[in-house]
FILUMLUM-5524 format. One record per residue (C-alpha): residue in one letter; x, z, y. Coordinates in steps of 0.1 Angstrom, whole numbers, plus 5000, padded with zeros to 4 digits. Layout:
BEGIN
AXZY/...
% end
This chain:
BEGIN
X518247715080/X515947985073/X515948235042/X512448055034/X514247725030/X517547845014/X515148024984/X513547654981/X516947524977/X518047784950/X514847694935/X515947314937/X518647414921/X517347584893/X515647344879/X518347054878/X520147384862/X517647384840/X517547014827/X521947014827/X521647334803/X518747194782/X520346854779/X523947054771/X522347244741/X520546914729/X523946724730/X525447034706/X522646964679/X523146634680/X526546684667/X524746814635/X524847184643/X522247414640/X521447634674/X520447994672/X517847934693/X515547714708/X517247454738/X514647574765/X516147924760/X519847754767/X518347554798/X516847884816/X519648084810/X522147854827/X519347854854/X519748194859/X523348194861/X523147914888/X520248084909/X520448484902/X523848514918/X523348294953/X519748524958/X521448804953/X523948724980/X520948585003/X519148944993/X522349145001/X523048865038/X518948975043/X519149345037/X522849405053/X523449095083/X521449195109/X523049575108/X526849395100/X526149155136/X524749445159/X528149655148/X530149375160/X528049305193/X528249695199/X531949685198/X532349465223/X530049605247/X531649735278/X532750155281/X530050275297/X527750175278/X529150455251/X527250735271/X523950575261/X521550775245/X520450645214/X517050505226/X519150365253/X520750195232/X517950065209/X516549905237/X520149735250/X520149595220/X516649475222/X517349315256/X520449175242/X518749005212/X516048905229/X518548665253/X520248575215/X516748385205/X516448245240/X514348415250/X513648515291/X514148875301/X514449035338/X517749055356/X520048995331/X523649165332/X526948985329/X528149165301/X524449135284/X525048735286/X528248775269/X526848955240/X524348745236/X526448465230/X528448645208/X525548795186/X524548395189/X527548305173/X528248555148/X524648495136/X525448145135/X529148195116/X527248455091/X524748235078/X527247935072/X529448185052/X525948285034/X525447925027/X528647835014/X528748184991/X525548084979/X526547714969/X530147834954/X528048104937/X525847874922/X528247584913/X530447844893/X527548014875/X525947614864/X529547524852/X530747844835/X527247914816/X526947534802/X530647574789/X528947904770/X526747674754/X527647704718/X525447694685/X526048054681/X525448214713/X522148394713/X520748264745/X516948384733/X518348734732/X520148684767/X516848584782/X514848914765/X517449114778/X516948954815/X512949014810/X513449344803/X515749454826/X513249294852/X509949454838/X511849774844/X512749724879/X509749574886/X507649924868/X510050084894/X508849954923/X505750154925/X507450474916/X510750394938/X508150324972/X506350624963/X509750844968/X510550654994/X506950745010/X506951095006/X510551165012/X510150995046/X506751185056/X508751505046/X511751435065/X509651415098/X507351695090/X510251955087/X511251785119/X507551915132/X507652245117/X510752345141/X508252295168/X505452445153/X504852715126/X503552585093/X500952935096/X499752795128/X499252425117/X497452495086/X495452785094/X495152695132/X491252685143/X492252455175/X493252095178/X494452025218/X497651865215/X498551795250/X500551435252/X504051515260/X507651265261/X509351575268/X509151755234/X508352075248/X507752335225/X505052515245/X502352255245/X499752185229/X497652345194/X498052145160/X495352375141/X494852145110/X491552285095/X489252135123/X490651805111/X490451895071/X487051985076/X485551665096/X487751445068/X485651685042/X482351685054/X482651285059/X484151215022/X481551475005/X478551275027/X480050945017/X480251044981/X476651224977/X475550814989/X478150634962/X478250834933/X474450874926/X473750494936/X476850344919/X476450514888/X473050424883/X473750074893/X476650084861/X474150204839/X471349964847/X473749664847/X475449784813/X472449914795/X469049764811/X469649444827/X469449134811/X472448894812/X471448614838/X470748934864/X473549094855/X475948754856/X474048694896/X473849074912/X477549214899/X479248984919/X477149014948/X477149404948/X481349384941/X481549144974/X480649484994/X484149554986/X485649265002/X484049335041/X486349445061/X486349805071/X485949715106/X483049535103/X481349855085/X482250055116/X481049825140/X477749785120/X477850185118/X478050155153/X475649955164/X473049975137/X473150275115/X474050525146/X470750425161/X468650425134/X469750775127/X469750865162/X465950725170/X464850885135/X466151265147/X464051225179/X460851105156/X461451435132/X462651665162/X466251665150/X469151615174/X471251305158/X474251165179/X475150775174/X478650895165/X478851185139/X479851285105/X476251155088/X476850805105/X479850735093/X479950905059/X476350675050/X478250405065/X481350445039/X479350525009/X478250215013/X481250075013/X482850274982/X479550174959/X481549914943/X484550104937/X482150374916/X479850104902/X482049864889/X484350044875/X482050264858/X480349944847/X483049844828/X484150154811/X480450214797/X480449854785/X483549894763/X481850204745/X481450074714/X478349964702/X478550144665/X478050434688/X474750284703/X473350174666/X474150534655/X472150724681/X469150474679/X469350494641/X468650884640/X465350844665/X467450894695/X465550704725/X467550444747/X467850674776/X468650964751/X471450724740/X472850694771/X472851044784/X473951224749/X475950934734/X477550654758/X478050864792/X479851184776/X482450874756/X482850704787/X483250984810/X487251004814/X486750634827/X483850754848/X486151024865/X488850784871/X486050594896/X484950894910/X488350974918/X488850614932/X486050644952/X486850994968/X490650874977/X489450554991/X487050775016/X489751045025/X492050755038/X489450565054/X490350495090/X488450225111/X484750325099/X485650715110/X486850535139/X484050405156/X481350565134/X482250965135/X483251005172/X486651235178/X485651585186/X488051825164/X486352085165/X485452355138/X481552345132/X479052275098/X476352035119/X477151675102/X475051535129/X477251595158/X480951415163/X484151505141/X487651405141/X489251305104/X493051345095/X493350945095/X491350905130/X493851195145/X496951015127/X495750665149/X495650895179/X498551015177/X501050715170/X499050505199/X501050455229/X504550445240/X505150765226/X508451025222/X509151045183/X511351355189/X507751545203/X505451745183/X502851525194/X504351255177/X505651435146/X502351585137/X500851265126/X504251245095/X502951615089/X498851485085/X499951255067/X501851465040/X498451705041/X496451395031/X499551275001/X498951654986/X495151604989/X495151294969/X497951464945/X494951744939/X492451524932/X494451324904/X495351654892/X491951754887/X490851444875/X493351464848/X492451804835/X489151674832/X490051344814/X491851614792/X489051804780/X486051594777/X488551254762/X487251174727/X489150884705/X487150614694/X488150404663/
% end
C-alpha cells in the first residue's frame, strides 16, 4: 500500500471520527447539559486526535524509512565492500535497489541478490509496522478523545489552538526553505572558494572553465563579471521594453478605458504570463532573431540571431504582465476622494494622474518593477536559446552573451564530479544571483520608505 492510499485511509478515518465525536457531544446535551461549545467543534477535535498522530508516524516512516532500510542492507553487505568510496557506494546502493523494485540490471553479483532480498523484505516488514502504528495510533486517539468529551471541556479553544499553531508553521515554511536555500548554496560555495580565490571569481575578466572529474585545482578561469554583465545588459534591455509599455498599459486600463475593454483585454494581456518560457525562446529564436537580424543588414548594422537585444525584447515581453498588472491594481485602489480632489481644483485628468494617483501609488508601483527585474535576472530558457553563450566582456548588445542562469545550466549538465570547481561554481552563481535579488528588495524598500504616504 502506498503513502497516497494510507493518507486516503487516515482521511477515511477522520471523518467517521468526526461523526462518533459529534454524535458523543450530542448524546451529552441530551442529558440536559449545556456544552461549552458548539458539537462540530467536539467532532473535529476527536478527528484530529484520531488522524494527527497516525500522519505523523506516516510523515516520520516517509522522512526517516528509506535511510533506517539502506543502514540495515549496508550492514550486511560483504567486507570489502567497506573500502568503497562514497560514490562507490551511492551507486551499490543504486544497483542494489534497483534489483529490490525488480527491476533488470547487468551482471548481477551474488551478494547484490542477497541484499536485494533483504532491502525487499525489510521494506516489506517496515511498512506493516507503519500500518499497524498508524491504526493503534488512531484507535487510541478516537477512544481516548471521545471519553474527554465533557460539557465543560473547551473543545472550540482546543481547535483555535490547533489553527494557530498550524498558521505558524505553515508562515514558517517560506522562511524555513529560504534558510535552507541559502545555507545550502553557501555550504557549496566555500567548498568552491578552496579551489578558487573569491578576488579571482568576482573581479575575474575571463570565463573558460575547462570540464574536469578530477578536481584539479589548476584548470580552468571562473571570472564572474563577464557573466554579471551579459545577465545585466539582458535584464536592463528587457526592462527598458516592460516597464514603459506595462505601465502605460496600467494607466490606460485603470484610468482611460472603459469597462467592457477593460473586462476583454486584461485577461488577454495577463495570459502572456501563462506561455511557457520555452516557447518565448523558441519564438525568439526563430522569429525575433531574424527579424532583428534582416533589419541590421537593411540599416547597415551587424545583428546576430542570438544576442543580448534578441533575448532581452523577447523577455520584456514576457514580464509586461508582471509590471502591468500589478501596477493596474495598485492605481485602482487609490482612492477616488483623491481623483475628485484634483479635478475639483482645475487639475486636468492626465494632471491627476501624474501629480495625484501615480506619486500615491508609487510604493505599489515599485514592488512590480521589482517583480519584473527579479523575474528577468532568473530567467533561464529564453537566455537559452535567444542570447547565444559567449562570456565574454564587451558593451555591443547585438552580439552573443552568457547570463549567470545560462552558465548555472551549463555547468550542472552532464555526468559531472561535484567535488570539482567546475561543478561547484554553479552553488557559488547561484549565491551571486540570491545577493542580487537581496539588493534589489533592499532598494526597493528604501524607496517604498520615502515616497509611502497613508491614505485614510
Amino acid at each position: 500500500m502506498n503513502n497516497l492510499a494510507l493518507m486516503a485511509g487516515v482521511l477515511v478515518v477522520m471523518a467517521l471520527a468526526y461523526q462518533l465525536g459529534l454524535t458523543r457531544s450530542k448524546a451529552v446535551v441530551g442529558d440536559g447539559q449545556r456544552l461549552h461549545s458548539r458539537p462540530g467543534y467536539y467532532g473535529l477535535l476527536v478527528a484530529l486526535w484520531c488522524g494527527l498522530p497516525a500522519l505523523l508516524l506516516l510523515l516520520l516512516w516517509g522522512v526517516f524509512g528509506s535511510d533506517i532500510v539502506q543502514f540495515l542492507v549496508v550492514q550486511q553487505l560483504p567486507a570489502e565492500t567497506a573500502a568503497f568510496s562514497d560514490r562507490e557506494m551511492v551507486l551499490q546502493m543504486r544497483r542494489i535497489g534497483a534489483l529490490a523494485a525488480g527491476n533488470n540490471i547487468n551482471d548481477p553479483q551474488q551478494f547484490e541478490l542477497a541484499a536485494a532480498a533483504q532491502q525487499a523484505r525489510l521494506e516489506t516488514i517496515g511498512r506493516l509496522t507503519v500500518l499497524a502504528s498508524m491504526a493503534v495510533a488512531a484507535v487510541l486517539g478516537l477512544v481516548v478523545s471521545r471519553r474527554q468529551i465533557t460539557p465543560h471541556m473547551r473543545a472550540r479553544n482546543h481547535i483555535e489552538r490547533v489553527i494557530m499553531v498550524a498558521l505558524a508553521l505553515s508562515s514558517g515554511v517560506a522562511i524555513l526553505t529560504t534558510i535552507g536555500i541559502v545555507l545550502s548554496m553557501i555550504g557549496e560555495a566555500v567548498n568552491f572558494f578552496r579551489f578558487i580565490s573569491p578576488a579571482d571569481f568576482f573581479f575575474g575578466t575571463t570565463w573558460n572553465p575547462r570540464f574536469s572529474t578530477s578536481g584539479d585545482t589548476g584548470q580552468g578561469e571562473f571570472g564572474l563579471l563577464p557573466l554579471l554583465w551579459g545577465t545585466l545588459m539582458v535584464s536592463s534591455i528587457a526592462l527598458l521594453v516592460a516597464i514603459p509599455l506595462g505601465l502605460m498599459t496600467a494607466i490606460y486600463m485603470a484610468e482611460y478605458a472603459p469597462p467592457s475593454l477593460r473586462n476583454v483585454a486584461k485577461p488577454v494581456i495577463e495570459v502572456l504570463a501563462g506561455i511557457p518560457t520555452i516557447v518565448y525562446g523558441f519564438f525568439a529564436l526563430i522569429v525575433i532573431g531574424p527579424f532583428l537580424s534582416g533589419l541590421g543588414e537593411v540599416v547597415g548594422i551587424s545583428i546576430r540571431t542570438t544576442s543580448a537585444l534578441t533575448a532581452g525584447l523577447v523577455m520584456g515581453i514576457m514580464i509586461i504582465p508582471f509590471v502591468s498588472s500589478l501596477s493596474d491594481d495598485i492605481i485602482t485602489q487609490v482612492p477616488k476622494a483623491l481623483r475628485d480632489g484634483a479635478l475639483g481644483l482645475g487639475a486636468t485628468k492626465s494632471e491627476t494622474i501624474r501629480q495625484v494617483v501615480l506619486p500615491a501609488a508609487l510604493p505599489g508601483i515599485v514592488g512590480a518593477f521589482l517583480l519584473a527585474a527579479s523575474r528577468a535576472i532568473g530567467e533561464t530558457m529564453i537566455v537559452v536559446l535567444a542570447a547565444g553563450n559567449n562570456p565574454v566582456l564587451h558593451a555591443n548588445p547585438f552580439e552573443a552573451v552568457s547570463t549567470i542562469t545560462v552558465t548555472i545550466v551549463n555547468q550542472l549538465t552532464g555526468d559531472m564530479d561535484f567535488a570539482s570547481p567546475q561543478s561547484l561554481v554553479a552553488f557559488a552563481l547561484g549565491l551571486t544571483l540570491f545577493v542580487i535579488t537581496l539588493g534589489l528588495n533592499v532598494i526597493a524598500l528604501l524607496i517604498v520608505r520615502r515616497y509611502r504616504q497613508q491614505y485614510e
